[in-house]
C-alpha positions in Angstrom: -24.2 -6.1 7.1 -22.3 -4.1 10.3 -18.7 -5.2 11.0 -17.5 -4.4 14.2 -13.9 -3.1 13.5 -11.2 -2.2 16.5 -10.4 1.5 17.4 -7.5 2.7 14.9 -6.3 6.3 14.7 -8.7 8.7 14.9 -7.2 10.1 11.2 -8.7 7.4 9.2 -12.0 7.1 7.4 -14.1 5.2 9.5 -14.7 1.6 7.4 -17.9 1.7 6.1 -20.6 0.0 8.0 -22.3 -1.5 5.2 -20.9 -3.7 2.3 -20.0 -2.5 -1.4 -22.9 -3.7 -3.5 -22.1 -7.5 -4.6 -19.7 -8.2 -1.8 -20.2 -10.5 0.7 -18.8 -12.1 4.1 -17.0 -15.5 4.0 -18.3 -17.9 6.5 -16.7 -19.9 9.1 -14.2 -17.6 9.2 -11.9 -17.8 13.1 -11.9 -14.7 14.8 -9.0 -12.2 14.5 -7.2 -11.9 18.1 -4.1 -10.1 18.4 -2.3 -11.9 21.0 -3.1 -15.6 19.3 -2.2 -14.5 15.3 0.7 -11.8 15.7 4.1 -12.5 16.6 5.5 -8.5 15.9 9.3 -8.0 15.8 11.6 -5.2 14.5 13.3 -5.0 11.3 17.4 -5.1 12.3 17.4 -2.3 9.3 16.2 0.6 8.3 17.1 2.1 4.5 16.3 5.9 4.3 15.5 7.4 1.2 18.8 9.3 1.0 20.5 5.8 0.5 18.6 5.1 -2.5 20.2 8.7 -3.9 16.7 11.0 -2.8 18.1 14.7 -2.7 16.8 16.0 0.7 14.4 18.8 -1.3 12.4 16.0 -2.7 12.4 13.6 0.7 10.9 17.0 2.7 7.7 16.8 1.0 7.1 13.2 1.5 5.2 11.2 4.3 8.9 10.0 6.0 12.5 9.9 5.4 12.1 6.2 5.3 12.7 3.8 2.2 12.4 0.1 3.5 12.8 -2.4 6.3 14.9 -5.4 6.7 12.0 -8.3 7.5 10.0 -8.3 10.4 7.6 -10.8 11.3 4.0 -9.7 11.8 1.7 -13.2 12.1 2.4 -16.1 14.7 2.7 -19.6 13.2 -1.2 -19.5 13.6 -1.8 -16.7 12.6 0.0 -17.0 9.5 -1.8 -20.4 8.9 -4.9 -18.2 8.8 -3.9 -15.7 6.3 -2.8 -18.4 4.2 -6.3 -20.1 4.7 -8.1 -16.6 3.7 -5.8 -16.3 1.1 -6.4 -19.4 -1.2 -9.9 -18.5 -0.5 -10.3 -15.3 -2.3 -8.5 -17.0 -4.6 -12.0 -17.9 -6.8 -11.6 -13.4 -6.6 -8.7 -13.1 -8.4 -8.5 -10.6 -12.0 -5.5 -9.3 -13.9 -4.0 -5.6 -13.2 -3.8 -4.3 -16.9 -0.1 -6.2 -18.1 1.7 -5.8 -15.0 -0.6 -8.6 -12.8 -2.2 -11.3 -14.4 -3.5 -12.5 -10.8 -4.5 -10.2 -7.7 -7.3 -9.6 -5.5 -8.4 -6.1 -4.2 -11.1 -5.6 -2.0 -10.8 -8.8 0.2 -11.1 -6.6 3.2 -14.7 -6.5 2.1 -14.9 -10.1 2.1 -12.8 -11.5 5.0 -13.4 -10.1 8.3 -10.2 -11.6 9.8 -8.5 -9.8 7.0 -9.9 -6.4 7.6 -8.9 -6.4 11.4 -5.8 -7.8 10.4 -5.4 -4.9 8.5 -6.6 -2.4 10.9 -5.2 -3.9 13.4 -3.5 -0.7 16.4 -1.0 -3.3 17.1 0.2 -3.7 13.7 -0.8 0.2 13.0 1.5 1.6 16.1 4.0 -0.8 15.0 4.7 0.7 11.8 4.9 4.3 12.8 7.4 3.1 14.9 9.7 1.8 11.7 8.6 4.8 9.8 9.4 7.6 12.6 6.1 9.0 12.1 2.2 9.1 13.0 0.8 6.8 10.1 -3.2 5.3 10.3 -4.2 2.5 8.0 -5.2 4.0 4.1 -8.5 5.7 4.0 -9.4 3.5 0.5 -10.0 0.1 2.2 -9.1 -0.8 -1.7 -5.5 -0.5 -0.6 -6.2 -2.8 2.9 -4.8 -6.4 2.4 -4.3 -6.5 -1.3 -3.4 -9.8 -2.9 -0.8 -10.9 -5.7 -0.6 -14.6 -6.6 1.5 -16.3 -9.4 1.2 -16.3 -12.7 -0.2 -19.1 -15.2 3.5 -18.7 -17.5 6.4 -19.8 -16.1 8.5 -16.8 -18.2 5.8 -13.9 -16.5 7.0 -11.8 -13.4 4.7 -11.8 -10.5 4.4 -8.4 -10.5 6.9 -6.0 -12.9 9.2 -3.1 -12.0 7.0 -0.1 -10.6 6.2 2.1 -7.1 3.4 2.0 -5.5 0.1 4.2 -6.1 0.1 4.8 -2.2 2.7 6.0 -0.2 3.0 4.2 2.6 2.8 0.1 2.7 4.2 -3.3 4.1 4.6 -6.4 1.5 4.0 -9.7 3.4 5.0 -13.4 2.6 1.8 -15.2 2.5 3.4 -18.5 1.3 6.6 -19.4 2.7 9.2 -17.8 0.7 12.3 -20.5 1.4 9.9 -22.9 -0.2 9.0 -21.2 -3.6 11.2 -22.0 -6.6 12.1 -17.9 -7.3 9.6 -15.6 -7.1 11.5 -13.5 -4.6 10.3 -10.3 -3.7 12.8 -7.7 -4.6 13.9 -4.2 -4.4 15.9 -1.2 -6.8 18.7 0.6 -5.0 18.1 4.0 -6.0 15.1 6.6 -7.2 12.3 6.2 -9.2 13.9 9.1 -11.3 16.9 6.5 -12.3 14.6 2.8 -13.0 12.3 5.6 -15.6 15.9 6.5 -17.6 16.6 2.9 -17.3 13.5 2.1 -18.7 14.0 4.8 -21.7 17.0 3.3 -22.8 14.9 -0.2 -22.4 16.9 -1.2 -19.5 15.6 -2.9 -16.2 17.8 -2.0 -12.9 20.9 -4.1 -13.0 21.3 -6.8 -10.9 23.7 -5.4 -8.5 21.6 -2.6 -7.3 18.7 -5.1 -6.8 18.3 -6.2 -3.2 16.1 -9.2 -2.6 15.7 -9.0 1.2 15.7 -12.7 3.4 12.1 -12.8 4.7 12.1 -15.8 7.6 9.1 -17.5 6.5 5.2 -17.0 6.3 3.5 -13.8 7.8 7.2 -12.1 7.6 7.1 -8.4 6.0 9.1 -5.3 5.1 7.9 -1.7 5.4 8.3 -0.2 2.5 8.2 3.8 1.2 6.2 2.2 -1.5 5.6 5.3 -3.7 9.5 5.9 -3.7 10.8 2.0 -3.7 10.4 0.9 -7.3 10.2 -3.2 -6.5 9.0 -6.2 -8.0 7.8 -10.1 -7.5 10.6 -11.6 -10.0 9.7 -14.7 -12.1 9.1 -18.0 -10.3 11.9 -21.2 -11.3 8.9 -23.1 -11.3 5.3 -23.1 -11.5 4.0 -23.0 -7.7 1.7 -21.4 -5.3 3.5 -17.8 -4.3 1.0 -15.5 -2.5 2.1 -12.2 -0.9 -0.3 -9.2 0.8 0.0 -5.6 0.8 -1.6 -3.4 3.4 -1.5 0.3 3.0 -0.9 3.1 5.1 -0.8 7.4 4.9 0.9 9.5 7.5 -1.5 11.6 9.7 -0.3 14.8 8.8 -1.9 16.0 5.9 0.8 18.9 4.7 2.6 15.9 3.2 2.6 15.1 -0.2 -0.4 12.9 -0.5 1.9 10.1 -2.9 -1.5 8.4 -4.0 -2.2 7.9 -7.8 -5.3 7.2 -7.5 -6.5 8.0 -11.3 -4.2 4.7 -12.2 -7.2 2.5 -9.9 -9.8 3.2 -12.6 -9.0 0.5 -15.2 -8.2 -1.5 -12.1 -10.8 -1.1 -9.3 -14.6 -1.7 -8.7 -15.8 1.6 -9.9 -19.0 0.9 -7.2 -16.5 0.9 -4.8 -13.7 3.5 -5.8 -14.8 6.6 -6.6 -16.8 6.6 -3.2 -13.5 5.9 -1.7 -11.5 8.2 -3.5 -13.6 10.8 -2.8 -13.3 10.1 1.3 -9.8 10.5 1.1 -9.6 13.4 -0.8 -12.5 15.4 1.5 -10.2 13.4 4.4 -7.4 15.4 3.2 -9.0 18.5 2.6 -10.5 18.3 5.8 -7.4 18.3 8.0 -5.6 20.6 5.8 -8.2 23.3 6.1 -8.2 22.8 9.2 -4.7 23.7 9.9 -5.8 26.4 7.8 -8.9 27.7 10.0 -5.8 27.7 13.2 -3.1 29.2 11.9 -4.1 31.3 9.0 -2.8 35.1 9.9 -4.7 38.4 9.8 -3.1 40.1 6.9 -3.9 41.7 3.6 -1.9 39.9 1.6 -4.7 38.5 -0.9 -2.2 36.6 -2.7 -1.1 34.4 0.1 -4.4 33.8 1.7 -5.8 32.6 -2.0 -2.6 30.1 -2.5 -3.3 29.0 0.9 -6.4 28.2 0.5 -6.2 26.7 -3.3 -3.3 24.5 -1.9 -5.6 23.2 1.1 -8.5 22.0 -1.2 -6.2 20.9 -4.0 -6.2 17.3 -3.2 -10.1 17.6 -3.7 -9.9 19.5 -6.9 -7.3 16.5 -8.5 -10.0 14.1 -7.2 -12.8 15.9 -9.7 -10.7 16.4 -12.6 -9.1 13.0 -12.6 -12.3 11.1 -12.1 -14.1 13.2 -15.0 -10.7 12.9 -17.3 -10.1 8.8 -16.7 -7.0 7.9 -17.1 -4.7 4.7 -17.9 -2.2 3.0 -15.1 1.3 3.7 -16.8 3.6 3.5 -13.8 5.6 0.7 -14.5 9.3 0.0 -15.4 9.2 -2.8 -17.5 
């Protein structure tokens, strides 16, 4: 079954016109309109990665000098009654992340058709490239559009533990309304990944003075995140209650960054119908624009060494892709 999605930047994968097989649409679901379910606003903050202690060699490579957001709201009171609506229904979806999420759902934007123009949404797209400072398009694996974490079962379990993101580029929204959960507060490590991994060595978590926990306003409120770079977490809830946030992921257009996807962690996680298909888009996706670049601006000159490397490096996303997904491989990003 077709779903007729909105124009979004001409970078991204076109979502796929048929359904994964076993997925289905929910019925009776409202129809996404932009001027009746957002509300956008900007973020009073910006945090750059050279705040967290990045070293400007390592923040060139990546898809923006950007770390994180103060809140901004993204849904209208209606529309955030909707996403909460979706949300408790793909509840009955939910499955466990390995030992880092006992209860998400991925692939709801296969299920939900409000949630997949949500997350495609040019007005929520254009929106974030303004708060990153560059061209971004919504992730080419639709596994990484409008992924969902719920609470867990234990009152002592974490929502989600210490780690970054396997994508680069995402915002984290309040689903529930945050200043009516008992804990569960979405927070954030002031510094690099490099620092929470010694912390973790010396079986330490980031201290609580370098932890921000960021004052969303209420339902459908977000912050943009560097989500690769940001190691952040969904602490422990105070008391057992309904606390249900979405991710939507994004990549910047330009294809000489770093691509900041670990994609070989999604295969203990993901629907292997679904992901290696996926995986392999974005990595011909990237190979694609890179040679491309490669087919304009690639020099006469005799210098076999530097056409080969250029070459190798332009493909090299695809040749990852093929090792990794004959290899396997466990998740093992996580900081606690």
């Amino acid at each position: 079954m077709s779903l007729p999605m909105p124009a979004a930047p001409s970078s991204v994968v076109p979502f796929p016109d048929e359904l994964p097989p076993g997925y289905a649409w929910l019925d009776d679901e409202p129809a996404f309109d932009p001027v009746r379910h957002l509300a956008l606003t900007e973020p009073a903050e910006i945090v750059m990665l050279a705040d967290l202690g990045y070293e400007p060699d390592e923040i060139a490579t990546k898809a923006t000098a950007v770390a994180a957001s103060s809140p901004f709201r993204v849904l209208s009171d209606e529309g955030a009654a909707v996403m909460l609506s979706v949300a408790r229904r793909l509840r009955s979806f939910c499955r466990p992340a390995g030992d880092r999420i006992e209860n998400m759902v991925r692939g709801g934007c296969y299920r939900s058709r409000w949630l997949a123009e949500l997350c495609l949404s040019p007005e929520v797209n254009d929106h974030l490239g303004r708060i990153y400072g560059i061209e971004v398009a919504p992730h080419p694996m639709a596994l990484h559009l409008g992924h969902m974490n719920f609470e867990p079962s234990r009152i002592e379990v974490a929502v989600d533990k210490w780690h970054h993101d396997t994508l680069p580029l995402d915002y984290v929204m309040m689903v529930t309304d945050p200043n009516a959960t008992p804990g569960g507060r979405f927070e954030y490590f002031h510094g690099t990944r490099h620092e929470a991994a010694e912390l973790k060595a010396e079986g330490r978590t980031p201290p609580r003075e370098r932890v921000v926990q960021p004052p969303f306003g209420g339902p459908g409120w977000a912050i943009a995140l560097h989500g690769d770079m940001v190691v952040h977490r969904g602490g422990p809830l105070t008391d057992l209650a309904e606390r249900i946030t979405m991710v939507n992921g994004y990549v910047a257009a330009d294809t000489s960054t770093d691509e900041q996807s670990r994609s070989a962690d999604l295969i203990v996680v993901d629907d292997p119908n679904v992901l290696f298909t996926e995986w392999a888009r974005f990595a011909a996706w990237r190979a694609r624009g890179r040679l491309d670049t490669l087919i304009e601006e690639l020099p006469f000159t005799a210098d076999v060494d530097d056409i080969t490397e250029r070459l190798a490096e332009a493909v090299q996303d695809v040749e990852r892709a093929v090792a990794e997904m004959r290899a396997g491989r466990k998740p093992t990003e996580h900081y606690e």
